[in-house]
MDAnalysis code that builds the backbone (N, CA, C; Angstrom):
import MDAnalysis as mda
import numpy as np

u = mda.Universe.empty(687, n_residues=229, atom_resindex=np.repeat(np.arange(229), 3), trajectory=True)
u.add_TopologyAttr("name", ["N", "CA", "C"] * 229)
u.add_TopologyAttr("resid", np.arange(1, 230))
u.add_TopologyAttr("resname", ["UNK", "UNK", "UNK", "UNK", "UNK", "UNK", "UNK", "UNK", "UNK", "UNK", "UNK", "UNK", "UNK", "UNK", "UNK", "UNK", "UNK", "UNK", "UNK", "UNK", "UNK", "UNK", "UNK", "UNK", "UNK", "UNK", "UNK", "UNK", "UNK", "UNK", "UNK", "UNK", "UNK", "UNK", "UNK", "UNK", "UNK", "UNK", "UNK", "UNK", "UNK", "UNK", "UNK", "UNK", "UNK", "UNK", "UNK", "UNK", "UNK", "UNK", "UNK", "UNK", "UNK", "UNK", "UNK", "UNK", "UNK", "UNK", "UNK", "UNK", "UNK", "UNK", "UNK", "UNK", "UNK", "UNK", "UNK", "UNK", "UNK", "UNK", "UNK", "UNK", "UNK", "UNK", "UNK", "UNK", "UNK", "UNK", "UNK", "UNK", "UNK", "UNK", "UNK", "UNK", "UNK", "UNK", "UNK", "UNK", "UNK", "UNK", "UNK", "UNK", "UNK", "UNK", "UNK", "UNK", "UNK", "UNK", "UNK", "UNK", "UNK", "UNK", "UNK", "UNK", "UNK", "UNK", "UNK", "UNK", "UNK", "UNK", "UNK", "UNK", "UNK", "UNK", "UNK", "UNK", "UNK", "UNK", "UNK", "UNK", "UNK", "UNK", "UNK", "UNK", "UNK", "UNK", "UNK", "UNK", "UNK", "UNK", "UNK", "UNK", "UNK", "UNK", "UNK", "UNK", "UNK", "UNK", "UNK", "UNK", "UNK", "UNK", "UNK", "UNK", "UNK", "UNK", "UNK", "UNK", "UNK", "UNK", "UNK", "UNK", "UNK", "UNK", "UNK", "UNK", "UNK", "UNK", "UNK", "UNK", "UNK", "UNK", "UNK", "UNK", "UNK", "UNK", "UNK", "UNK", "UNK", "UNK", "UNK", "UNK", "UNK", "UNK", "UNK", "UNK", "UNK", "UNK", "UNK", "UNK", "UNK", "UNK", "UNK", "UNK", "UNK", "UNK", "UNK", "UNK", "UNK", "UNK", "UNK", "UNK", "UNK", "UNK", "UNK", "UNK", "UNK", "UNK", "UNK", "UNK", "UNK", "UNK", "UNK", "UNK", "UNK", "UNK", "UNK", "UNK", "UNK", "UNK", "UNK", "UNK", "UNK", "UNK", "UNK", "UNK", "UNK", "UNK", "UNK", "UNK", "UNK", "UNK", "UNK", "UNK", "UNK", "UNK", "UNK", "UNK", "UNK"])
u.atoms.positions = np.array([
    [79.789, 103.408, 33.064],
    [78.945, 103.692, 31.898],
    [77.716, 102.795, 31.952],
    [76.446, 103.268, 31.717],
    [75.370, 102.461, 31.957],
    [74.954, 102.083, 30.861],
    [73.660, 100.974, 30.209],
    [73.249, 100.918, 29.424],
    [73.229, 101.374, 28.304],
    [72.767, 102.900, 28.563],
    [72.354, 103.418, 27.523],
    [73.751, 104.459, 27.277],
    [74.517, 104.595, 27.807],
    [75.631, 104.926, 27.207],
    [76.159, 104.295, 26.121],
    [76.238, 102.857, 26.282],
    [76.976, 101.702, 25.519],
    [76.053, 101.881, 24.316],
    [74.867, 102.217, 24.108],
    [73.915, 102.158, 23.396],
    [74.569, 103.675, 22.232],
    [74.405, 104.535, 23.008],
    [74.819, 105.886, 22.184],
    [76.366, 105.745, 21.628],
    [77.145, 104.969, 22.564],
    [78.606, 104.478, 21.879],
    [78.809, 103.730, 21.068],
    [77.670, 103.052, 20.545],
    [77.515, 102.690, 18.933],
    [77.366, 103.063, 17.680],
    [76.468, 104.025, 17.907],
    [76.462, 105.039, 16.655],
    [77.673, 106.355, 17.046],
    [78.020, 106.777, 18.152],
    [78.530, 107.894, 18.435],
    [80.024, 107.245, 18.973],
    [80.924, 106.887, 18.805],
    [81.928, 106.382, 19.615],
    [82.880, 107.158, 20.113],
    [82.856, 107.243, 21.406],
    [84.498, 108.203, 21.738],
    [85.190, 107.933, 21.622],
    [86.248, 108.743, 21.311],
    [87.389, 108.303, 20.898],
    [88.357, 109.429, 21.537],
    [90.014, 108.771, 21.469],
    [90.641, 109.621, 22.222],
    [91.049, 110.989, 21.544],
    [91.199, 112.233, 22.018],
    [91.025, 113.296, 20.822],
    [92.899, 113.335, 21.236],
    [93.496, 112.754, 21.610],
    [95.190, 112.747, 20.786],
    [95.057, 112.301, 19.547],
    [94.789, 110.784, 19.352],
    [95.074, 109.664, 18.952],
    [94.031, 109.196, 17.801],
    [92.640, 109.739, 18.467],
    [91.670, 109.144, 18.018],
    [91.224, 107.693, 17.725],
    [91.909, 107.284, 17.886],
    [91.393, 105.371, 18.599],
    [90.472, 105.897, 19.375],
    [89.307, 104.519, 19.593],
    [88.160, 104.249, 20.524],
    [88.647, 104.575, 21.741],
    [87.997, 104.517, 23.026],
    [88.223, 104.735, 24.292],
    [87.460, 103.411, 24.782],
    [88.008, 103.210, 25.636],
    [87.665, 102.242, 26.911],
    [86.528, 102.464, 27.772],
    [85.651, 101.519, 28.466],
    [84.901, 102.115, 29.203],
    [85.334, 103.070, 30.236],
    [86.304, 102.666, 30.905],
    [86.954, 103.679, 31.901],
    [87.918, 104.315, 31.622],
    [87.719, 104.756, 30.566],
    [88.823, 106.013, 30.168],
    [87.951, 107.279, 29.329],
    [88.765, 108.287, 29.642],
    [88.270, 109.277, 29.285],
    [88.667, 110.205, 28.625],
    [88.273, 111.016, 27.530],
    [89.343, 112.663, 26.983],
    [90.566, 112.038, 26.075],
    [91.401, 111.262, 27.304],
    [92.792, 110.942, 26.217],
    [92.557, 109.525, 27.279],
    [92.993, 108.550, 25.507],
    [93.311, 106.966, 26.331],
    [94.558, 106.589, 27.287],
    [94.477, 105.222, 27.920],
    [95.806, 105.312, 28.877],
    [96.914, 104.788, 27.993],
    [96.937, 104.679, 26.958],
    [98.350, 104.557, 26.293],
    [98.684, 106.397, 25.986],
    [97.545, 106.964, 25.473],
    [98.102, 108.462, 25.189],
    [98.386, 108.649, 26.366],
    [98.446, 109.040, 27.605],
    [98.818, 109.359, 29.264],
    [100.023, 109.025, 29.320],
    [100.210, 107.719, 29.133],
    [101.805, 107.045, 29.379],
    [102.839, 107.589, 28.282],
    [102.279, 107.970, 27.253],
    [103.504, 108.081, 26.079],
    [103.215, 109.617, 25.398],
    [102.367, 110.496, 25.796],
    [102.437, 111.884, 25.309],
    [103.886, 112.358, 25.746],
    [104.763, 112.887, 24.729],
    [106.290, 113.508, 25.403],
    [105.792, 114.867, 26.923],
    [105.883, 114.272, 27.342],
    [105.952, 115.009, 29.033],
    [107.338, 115.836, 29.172],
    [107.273, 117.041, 29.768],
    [108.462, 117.221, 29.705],
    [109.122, 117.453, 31.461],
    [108.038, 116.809, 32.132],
    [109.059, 116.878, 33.825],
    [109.801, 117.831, 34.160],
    [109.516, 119.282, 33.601],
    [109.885, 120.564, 33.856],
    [109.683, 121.337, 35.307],
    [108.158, 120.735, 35.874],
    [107.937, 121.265, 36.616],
    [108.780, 120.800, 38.134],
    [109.744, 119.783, 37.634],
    [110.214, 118.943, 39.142],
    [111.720, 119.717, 39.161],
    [112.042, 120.945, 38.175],
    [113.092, 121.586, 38.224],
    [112.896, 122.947, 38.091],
    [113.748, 123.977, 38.801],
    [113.604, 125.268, 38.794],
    [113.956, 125.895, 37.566],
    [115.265, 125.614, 37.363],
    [115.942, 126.101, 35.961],
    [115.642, 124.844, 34.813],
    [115.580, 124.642, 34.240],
    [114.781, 124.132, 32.784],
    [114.716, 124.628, 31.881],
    [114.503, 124.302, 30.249],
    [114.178, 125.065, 29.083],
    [113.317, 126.252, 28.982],
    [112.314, 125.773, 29.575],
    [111.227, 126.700, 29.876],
    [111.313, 128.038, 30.276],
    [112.181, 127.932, 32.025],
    [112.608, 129.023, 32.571],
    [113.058, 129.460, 31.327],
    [114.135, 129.188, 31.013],
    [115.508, 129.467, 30.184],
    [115.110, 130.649, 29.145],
    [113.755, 130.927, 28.559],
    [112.994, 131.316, 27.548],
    [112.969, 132.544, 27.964],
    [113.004, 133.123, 29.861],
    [112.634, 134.242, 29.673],
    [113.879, 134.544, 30.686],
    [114.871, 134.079, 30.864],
    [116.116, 134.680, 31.374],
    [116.415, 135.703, 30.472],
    [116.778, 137.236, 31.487],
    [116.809, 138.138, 31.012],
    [116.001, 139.196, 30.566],
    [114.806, 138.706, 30.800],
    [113.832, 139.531, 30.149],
    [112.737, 139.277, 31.249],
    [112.378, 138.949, 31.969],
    [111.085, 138.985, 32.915],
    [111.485, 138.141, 34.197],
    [111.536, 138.887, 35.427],
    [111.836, 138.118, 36.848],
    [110.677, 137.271, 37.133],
    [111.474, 135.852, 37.008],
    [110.388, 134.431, 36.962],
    [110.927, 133.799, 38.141],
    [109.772, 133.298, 38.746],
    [110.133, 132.356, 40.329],
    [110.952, 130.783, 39.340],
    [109.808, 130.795, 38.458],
    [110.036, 129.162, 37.540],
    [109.017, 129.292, 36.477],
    [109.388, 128.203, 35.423],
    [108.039, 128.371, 34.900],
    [108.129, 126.987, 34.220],
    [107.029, 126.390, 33.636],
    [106.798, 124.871, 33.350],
    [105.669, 124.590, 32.311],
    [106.146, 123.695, 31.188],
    [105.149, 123.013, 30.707],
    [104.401, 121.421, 30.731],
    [103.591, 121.136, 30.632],
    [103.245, 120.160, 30.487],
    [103.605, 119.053, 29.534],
    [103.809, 119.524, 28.433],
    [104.233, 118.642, 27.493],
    [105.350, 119.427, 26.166],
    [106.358, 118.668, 25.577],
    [106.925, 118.934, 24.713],
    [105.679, 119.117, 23.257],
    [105.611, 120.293, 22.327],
    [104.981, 120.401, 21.386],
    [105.429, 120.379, 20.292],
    [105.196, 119.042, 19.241],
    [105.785, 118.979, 17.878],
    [104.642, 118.789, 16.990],
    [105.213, 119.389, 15.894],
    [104.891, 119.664, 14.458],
    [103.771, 118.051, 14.564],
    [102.759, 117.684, 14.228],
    [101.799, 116.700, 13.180],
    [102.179, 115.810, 14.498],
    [102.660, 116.135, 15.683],
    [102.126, 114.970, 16.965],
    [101.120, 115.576, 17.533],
    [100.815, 114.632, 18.565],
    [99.272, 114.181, 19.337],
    [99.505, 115.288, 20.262],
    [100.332, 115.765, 20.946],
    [99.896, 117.319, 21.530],
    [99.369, 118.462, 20.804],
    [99.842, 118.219, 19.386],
    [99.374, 119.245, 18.824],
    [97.957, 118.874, 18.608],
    [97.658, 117.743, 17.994],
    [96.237, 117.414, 17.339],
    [95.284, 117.883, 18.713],
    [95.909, 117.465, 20.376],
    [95.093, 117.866, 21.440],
    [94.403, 119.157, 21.476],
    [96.156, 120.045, 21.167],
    [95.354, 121.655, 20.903],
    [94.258, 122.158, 20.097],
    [95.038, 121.295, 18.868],
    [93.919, 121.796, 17.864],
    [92.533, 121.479, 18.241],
    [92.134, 120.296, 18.816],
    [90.880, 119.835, 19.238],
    [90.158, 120.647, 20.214],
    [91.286, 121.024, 20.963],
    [90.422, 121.936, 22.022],
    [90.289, 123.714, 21.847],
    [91.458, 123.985, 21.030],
    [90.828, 125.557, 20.222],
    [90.125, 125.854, 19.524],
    [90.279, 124.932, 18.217],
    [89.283, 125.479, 16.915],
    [88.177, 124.418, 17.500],
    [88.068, 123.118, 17.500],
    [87.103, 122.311, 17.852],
    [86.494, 122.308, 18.933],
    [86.475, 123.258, 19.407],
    [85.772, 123.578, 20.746],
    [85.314, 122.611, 21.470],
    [86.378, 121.303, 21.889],
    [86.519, 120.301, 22.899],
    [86.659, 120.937, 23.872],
    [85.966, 121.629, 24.989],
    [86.568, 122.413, 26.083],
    [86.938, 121.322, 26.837],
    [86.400, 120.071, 27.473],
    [86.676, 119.516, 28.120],
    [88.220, 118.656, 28.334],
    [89.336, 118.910, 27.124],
    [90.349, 118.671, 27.313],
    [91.137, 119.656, 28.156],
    [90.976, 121.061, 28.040],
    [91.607, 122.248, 28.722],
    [90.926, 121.945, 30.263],
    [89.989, 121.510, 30.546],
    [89.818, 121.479, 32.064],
    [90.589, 120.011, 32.567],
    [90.473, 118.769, 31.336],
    [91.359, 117.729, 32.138],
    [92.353, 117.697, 32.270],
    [93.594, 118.356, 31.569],
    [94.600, 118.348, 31.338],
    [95.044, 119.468, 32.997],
    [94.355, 120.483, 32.616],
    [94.671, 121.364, 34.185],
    [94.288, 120.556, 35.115],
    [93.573, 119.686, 35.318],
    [93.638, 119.136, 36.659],
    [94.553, 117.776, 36.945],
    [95.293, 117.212, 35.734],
    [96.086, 116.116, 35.652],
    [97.111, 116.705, 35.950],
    [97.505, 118.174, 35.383],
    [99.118, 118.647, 35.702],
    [99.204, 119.312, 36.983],
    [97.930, 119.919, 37.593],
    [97.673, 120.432, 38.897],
    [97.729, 119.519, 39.792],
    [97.685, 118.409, 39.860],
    [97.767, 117.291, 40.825],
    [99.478, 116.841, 40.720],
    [99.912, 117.133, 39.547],
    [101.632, 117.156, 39.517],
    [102.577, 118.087, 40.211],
    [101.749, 119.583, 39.714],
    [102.297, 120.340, 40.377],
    [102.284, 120.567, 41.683],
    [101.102, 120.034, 42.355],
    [101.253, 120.201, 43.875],
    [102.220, 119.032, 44.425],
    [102.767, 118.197, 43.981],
    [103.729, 117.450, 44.172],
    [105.499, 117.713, 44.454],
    [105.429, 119.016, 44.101],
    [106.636, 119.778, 43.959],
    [106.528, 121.087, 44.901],
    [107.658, 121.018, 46.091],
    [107.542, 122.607, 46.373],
    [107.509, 123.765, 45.720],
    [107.986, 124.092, 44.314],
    [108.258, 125.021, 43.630],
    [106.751, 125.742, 43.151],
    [105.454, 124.632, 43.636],
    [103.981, 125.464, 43.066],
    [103.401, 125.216, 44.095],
    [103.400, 124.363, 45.399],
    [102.550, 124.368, 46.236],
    [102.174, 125.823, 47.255],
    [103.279, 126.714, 47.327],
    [102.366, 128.054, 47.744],
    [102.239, 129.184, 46.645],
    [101.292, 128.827, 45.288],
    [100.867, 129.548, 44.987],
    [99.801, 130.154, 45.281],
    [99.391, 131.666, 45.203],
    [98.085, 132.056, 45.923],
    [97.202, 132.222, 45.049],
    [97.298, 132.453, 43.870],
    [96.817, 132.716, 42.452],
    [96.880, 132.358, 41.344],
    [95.559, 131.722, 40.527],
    [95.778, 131.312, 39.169],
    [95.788, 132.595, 38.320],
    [96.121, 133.167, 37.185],
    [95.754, 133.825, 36.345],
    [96.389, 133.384, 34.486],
    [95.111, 133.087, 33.791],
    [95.079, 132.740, 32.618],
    [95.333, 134.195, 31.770],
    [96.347, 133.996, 30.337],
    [96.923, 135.196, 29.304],
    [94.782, 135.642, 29.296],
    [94.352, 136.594, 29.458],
    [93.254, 136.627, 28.401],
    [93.005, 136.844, 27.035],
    [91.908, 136.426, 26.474],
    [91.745, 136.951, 24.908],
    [90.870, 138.372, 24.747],
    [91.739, 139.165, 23.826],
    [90.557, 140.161, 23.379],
    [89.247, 140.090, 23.094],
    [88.565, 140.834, 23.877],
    [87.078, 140.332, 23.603],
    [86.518, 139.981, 22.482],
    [87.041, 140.439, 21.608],
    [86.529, 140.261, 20.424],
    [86.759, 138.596, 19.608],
    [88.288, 138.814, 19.996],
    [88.267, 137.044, 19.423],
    [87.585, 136.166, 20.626],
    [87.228, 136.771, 21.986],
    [86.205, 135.500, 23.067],
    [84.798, 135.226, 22.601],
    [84.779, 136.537, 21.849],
    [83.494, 136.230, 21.137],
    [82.893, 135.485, 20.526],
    [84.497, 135.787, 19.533],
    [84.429, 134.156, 18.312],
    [84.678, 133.302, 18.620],
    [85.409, 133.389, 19.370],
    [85.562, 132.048, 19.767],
    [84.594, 131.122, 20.642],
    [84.010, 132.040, 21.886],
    [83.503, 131.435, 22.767],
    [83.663, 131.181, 23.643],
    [85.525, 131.296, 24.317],
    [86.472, 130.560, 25.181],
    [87.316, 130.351, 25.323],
    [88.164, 130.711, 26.459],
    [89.420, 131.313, 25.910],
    [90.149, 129.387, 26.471],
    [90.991, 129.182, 25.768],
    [91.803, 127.656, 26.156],
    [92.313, 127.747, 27.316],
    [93.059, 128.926, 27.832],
    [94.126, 129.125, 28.798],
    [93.344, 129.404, 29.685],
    [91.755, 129.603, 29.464],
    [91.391, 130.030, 31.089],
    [90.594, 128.252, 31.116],
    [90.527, 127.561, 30.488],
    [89.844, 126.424, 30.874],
    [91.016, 125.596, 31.380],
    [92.593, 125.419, 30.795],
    [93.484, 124.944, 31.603],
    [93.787, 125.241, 32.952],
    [93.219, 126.922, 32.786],
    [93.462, 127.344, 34.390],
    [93.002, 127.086, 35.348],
    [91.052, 126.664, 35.105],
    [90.402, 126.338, 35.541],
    [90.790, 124.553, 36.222],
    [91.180, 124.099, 35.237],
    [91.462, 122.512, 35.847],
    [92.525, 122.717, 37.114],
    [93.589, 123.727, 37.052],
    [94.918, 123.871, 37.504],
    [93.809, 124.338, 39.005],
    [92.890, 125.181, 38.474],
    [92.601, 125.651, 40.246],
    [91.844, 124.786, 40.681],
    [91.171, 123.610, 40.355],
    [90.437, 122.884, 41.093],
    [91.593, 122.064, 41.584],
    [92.451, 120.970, 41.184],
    [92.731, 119.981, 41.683],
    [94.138, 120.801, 42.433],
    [94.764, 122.129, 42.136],
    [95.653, 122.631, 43.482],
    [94.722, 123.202, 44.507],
    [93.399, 123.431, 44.226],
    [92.504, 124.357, 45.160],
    [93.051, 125.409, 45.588],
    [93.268, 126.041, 43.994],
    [93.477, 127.320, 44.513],
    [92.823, 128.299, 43.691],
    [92.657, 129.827, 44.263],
    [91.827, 130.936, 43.606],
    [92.328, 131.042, 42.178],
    [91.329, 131.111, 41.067],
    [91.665, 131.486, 40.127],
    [91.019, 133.263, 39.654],
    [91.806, 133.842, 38.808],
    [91.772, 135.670, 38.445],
    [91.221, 135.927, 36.994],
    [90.128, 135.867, 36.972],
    [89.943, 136.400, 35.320],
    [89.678, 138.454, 35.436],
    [89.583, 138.583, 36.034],
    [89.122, 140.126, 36.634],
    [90.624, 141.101, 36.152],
    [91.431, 141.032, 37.012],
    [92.450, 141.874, 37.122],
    [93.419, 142.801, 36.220],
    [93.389, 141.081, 35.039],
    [94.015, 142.090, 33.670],
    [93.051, 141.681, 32.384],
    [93.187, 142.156, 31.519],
    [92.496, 142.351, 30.586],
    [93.388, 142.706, 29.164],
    [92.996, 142.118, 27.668],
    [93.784, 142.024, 26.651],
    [93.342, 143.425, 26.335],
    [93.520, 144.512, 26.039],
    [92.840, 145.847, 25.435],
    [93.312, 145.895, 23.988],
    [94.477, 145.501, 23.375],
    [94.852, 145.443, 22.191],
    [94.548, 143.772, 20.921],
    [93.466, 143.827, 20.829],
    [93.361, 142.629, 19.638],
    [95.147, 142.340, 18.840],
    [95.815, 141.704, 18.757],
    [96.950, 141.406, 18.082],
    [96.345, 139.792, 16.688],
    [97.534, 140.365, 15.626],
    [97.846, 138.838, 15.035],
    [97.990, 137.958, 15.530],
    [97.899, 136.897, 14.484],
    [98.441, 135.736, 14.921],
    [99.866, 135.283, 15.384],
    [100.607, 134.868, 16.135],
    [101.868, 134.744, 16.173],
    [102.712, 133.910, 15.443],
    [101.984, 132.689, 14.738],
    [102.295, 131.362, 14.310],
    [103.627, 131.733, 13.545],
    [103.629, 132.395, 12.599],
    [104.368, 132.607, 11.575],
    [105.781, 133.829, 11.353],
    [105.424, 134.641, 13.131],
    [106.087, 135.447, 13.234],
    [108.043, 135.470, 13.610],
    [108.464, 136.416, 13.156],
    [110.169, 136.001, 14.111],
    [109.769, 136.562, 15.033],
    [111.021, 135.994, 16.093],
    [110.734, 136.313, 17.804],
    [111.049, 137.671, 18.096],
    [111.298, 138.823, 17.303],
    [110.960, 140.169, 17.158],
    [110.150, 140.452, 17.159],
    [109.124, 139.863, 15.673],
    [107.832, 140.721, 15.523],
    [107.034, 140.249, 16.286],
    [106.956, 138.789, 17.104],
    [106.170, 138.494, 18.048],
    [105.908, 139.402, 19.454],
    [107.276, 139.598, 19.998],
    [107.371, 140.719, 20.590],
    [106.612, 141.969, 19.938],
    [106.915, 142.732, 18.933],
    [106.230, 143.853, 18.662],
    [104.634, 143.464, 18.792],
    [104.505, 142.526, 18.317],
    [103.089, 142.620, 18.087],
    [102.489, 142.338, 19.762],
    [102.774, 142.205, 20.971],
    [102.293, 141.854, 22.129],
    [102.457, 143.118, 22.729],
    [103.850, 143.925, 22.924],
    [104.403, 144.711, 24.001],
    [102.525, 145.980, 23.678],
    [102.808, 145.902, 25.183],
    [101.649, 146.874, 25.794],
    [100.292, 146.778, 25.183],
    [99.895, 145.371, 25.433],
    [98.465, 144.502, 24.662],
    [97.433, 144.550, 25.751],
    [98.287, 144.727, 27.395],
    [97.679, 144.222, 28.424],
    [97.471, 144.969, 29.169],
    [96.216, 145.574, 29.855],
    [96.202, 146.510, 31.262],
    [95.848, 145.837, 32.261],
    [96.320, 146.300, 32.969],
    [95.927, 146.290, 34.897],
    [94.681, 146.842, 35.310],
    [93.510, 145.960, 35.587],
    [92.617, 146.554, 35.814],
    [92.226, 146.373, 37.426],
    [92.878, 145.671, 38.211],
    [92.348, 145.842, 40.155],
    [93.695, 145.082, 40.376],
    [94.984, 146.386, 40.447],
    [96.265, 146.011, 41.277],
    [95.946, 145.179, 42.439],
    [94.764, 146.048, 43.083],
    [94.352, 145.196, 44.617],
    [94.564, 144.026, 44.740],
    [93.736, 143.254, 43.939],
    [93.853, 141.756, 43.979],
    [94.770, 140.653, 44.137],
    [96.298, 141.686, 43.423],
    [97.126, 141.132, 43.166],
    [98.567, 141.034, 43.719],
    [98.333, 141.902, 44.637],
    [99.330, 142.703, 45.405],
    [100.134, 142.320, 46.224],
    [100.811, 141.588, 46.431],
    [101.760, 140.481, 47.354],
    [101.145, 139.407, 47.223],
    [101.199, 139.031, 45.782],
    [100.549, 137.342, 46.114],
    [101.890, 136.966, 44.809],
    [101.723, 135.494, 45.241],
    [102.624, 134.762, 44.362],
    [101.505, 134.062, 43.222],
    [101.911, 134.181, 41.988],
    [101.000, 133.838, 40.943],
    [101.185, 133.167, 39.951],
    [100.469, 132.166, 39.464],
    [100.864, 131.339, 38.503],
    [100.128, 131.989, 37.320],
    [100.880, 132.176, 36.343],
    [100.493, 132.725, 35.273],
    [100.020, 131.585, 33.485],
    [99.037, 131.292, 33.464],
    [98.666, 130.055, 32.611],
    [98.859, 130.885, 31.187],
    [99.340, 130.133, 30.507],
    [98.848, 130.089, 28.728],
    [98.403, 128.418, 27.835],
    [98.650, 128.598, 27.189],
    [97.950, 126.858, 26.025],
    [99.704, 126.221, 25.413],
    [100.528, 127.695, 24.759],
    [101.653, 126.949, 24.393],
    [102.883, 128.151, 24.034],
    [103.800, 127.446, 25.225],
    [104.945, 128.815, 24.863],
    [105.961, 128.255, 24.007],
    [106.100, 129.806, 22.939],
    [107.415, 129.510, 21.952],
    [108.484, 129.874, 21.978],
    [108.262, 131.316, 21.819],
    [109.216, 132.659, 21.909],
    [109.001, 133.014, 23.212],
    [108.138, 132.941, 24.150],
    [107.303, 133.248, 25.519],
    [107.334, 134.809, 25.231],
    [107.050, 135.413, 23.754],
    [106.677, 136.858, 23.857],
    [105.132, 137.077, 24.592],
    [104.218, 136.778, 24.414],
    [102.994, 137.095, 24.851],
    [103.551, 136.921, 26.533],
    [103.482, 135.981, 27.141],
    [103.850, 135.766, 28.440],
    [104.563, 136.321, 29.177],
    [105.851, 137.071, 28.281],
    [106.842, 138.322, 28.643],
    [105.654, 139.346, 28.693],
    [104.909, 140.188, 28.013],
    [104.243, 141.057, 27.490],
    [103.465, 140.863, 28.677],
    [102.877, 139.601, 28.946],
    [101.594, 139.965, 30.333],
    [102.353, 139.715, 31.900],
    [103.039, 139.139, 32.107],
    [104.354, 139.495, 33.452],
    [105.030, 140.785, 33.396],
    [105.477, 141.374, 32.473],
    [105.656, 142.429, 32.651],
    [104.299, 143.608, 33.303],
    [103.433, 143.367, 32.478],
    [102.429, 144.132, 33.012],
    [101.666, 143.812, 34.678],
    [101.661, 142.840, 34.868],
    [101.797, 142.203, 36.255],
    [102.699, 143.107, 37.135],
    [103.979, 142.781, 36.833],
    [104.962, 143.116, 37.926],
    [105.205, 145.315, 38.047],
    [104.170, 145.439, 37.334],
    [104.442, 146.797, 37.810],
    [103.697, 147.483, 39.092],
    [103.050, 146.083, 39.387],
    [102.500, 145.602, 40.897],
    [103.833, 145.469, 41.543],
    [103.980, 146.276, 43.054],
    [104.990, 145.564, 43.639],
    [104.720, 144.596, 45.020],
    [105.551, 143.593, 44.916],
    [105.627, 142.773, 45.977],
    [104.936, 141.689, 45.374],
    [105.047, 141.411, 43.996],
    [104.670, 139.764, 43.254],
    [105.250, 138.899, 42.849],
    [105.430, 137.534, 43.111],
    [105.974, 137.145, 42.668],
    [105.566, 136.009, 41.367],
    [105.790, 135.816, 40.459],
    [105.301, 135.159, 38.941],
    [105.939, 133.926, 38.619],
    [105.224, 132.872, 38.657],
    [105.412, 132.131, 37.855],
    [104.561, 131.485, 36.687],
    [105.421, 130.528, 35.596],
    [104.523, 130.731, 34.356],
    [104.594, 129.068, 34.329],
    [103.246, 128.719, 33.427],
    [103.242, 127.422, 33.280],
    [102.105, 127.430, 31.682],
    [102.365, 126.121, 31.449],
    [101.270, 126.346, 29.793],
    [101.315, 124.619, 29.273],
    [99.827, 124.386, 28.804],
    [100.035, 122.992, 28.311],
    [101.124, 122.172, 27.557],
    [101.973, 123.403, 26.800],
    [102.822, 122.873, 25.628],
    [104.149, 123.542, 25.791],
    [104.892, 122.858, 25.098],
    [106.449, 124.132, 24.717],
    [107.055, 123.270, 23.640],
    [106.891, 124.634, 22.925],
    [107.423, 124.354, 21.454],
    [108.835, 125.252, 21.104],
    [109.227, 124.637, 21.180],
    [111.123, 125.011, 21.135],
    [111.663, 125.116, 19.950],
    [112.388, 126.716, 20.236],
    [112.608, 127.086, 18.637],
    [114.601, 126.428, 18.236],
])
């Protein structure tokens, strides 16, 4: 940090957007006490896990993994919130490249051939500006260096919110949200499939399914959070 950084970090101070305490000169996004003590959930160093566990039975998954355990009024959540409604993008690209440097640590993601982020209906990218899951995806493909897919599928159905839903109507409200728009692309590749935070993993069922009517793919799912019902 030069001069005039220190200068603008007087009136303007960063701070960590978990925690919100100050930041350090050499720290960045989230401080190194938030790093060491955000609940992690080391999912990705196992095949079968909670995670998987979500869509046994219902969608053929290689594995699937989150980054962090998600609770009610903790600092993963305040992260999300910062980076959806508060349009912090720059947490969704650090966080993908902190867990992408994890995941290539593990055979279970090092031959993936493909990123692909849930997309948003155009209409809420509008409002929004940006979709979260493609900026996590984005971090995930730089530091595994691998191709990332915004092209292929596409949200065609605007849906509710899910927050408040049972794991029925969540389902109803997703099934057949998603089309296939260039099978080509996708067609014998193994794929990591990104979202921001799985609950019910209805949306994520809803877009693997639509995936796999590609044959010769294989899917796996991963997402900043998991919030366990």
């Amino acid at each position: 940090m030069n001069l005039f950084d220190d200068f603008i970090s007087l009136f303007f101070p960063r701070t960590c957007y978990a925690c919100g305490y100050s930041l350090f000169q050499n720290e960045k996004i989230i401080c190194t006490s938030c790093l060491l003590h955000l609940p992690k959930t080391n999912f990705h160093k196992t095949r079968e896990n909670p995670v998987s566990k979500v869509f046994w039975g219902r969608v053929n998954l290689t594995t699937a993994t989150s980054m962090y355990f998600y609770r009610k009024g903790g600092k993963v959540q305040n992260l999300i919130h910062q980076l959806k409604y508060k349009g912090h993008k720059e947490i969704g690209i650090f966080l993908g490249e902190t867990y992408g440097n994890q995941l290539m640590e593990t055979p279970l993601y090092k031959d993936i051939d493909l990123i692909i982020p849930i997309p948003l209906h155009k209409s809420k990218l509008k409002k929004r500006g940006f979709n979260q899951a493609e900026l996590f995806a984005r971090g995930l493909a730089q530091s595994m260096q691998k191709e990332m897919d915004v092209k292929s599928l596409v949200r065609q159905i605007a849906t509710s919110t899910q927050t408040k839903k049972t794991r029925y109507r969540r389902w109803e409200n997703v099934s057949e949200i998603f089309k296939l728009e260039i099978p080509d692309n996708i067609t014998g590749k193994k794929i990591l499939v990104v979202d921001d935070v799985i609950t019910t993993g209805a949306t994520m069922e809803a877009f693997i399914q639509t995936i796999q009517t590609v044959e010769n793919v294989e899917v796996s799912a991963v997402s900043i959070a998991f919030a366990s019902q």
